[in-house]
C-alpha positions as CSV (number, residue, x, y, z in Angstrom):
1,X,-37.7,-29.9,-35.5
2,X,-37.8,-28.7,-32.1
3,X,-34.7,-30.3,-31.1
4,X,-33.0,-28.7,-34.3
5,X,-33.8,-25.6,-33.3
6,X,-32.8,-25.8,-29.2
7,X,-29.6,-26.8,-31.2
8,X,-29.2,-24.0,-33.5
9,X,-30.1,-21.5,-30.3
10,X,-27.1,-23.3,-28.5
11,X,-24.7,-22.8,-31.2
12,X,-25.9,-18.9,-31.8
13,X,-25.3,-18.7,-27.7
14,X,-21.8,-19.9,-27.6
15,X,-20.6,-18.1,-31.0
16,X,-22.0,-15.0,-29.1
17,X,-20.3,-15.5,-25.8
18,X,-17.2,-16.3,-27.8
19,X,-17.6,-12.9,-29.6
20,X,-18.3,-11.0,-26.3
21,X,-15.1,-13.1,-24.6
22,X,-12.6,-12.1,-27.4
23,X,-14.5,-8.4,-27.2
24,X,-13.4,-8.3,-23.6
25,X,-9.9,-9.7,-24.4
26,X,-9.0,-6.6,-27.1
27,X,-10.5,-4.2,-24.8
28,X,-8.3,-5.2,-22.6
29,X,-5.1,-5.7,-24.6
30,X,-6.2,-1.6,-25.6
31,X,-6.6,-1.0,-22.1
32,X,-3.0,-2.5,-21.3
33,X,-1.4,-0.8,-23.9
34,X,-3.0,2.7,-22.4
35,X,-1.7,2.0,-19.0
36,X,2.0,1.0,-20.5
37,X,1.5,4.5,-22.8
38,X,0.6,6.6,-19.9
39,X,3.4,4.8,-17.9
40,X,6.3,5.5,-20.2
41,X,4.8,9.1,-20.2
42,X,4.6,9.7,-16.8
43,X,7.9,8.5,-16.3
44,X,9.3,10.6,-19.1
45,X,7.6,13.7,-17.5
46,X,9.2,12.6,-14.1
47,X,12.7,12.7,-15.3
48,X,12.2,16.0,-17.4
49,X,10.6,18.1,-13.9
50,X,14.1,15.9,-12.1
51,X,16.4,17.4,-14.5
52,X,15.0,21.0,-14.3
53,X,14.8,20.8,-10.4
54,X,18.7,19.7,-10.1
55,X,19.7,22.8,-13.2
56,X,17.1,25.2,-10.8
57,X,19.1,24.3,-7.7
58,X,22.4,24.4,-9.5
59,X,22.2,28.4,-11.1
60,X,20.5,29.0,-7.5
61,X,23.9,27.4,-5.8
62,X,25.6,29.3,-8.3
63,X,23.9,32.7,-7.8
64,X,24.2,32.4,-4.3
65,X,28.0,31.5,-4.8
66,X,28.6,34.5,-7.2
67,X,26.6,36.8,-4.5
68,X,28.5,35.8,-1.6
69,X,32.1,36.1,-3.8
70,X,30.6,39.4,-4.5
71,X,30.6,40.2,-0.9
72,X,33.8,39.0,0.3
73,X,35.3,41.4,-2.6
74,X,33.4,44.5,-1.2
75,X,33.9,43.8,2.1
């Protein structure tokens, strides 16, 4: 009887650290998938703040352009 139970205590042991192993594995997958999210994200937001920097310099440019035409014709 004693040896039946060590055995059934074994068995509950490993199905647990199978269930705390696979536990681990989806947090993990989650985890991953986060990362990738926040990723894609960042590099989305990256581009957008890319493409309003090169249309802020390009009115400035052309602002400065129209100014300096501006001055030519006065002058």
């Amino acid at each position: 009887m004693e040896q039946y139970q060590r055995k059934l205590d074994e068995q509950k042991e490993e199905f647990q650290k199978r269930l705390r192993e696979e536990m681990i594995r989806e947090r993990n997958r989650e985890i991953e998938a986060i990362i990738n999210k926040l990723g894609d994200e960042t590099h989305d937001t990256q581009k957008q703040l890319m493409q309003q920097y090169e249309r802020k310099v390009k009115d400035t440019d052309a602002k400065w352009k129209a100014e300096l035409d501006e001055q030519k014709a006065i002058n």
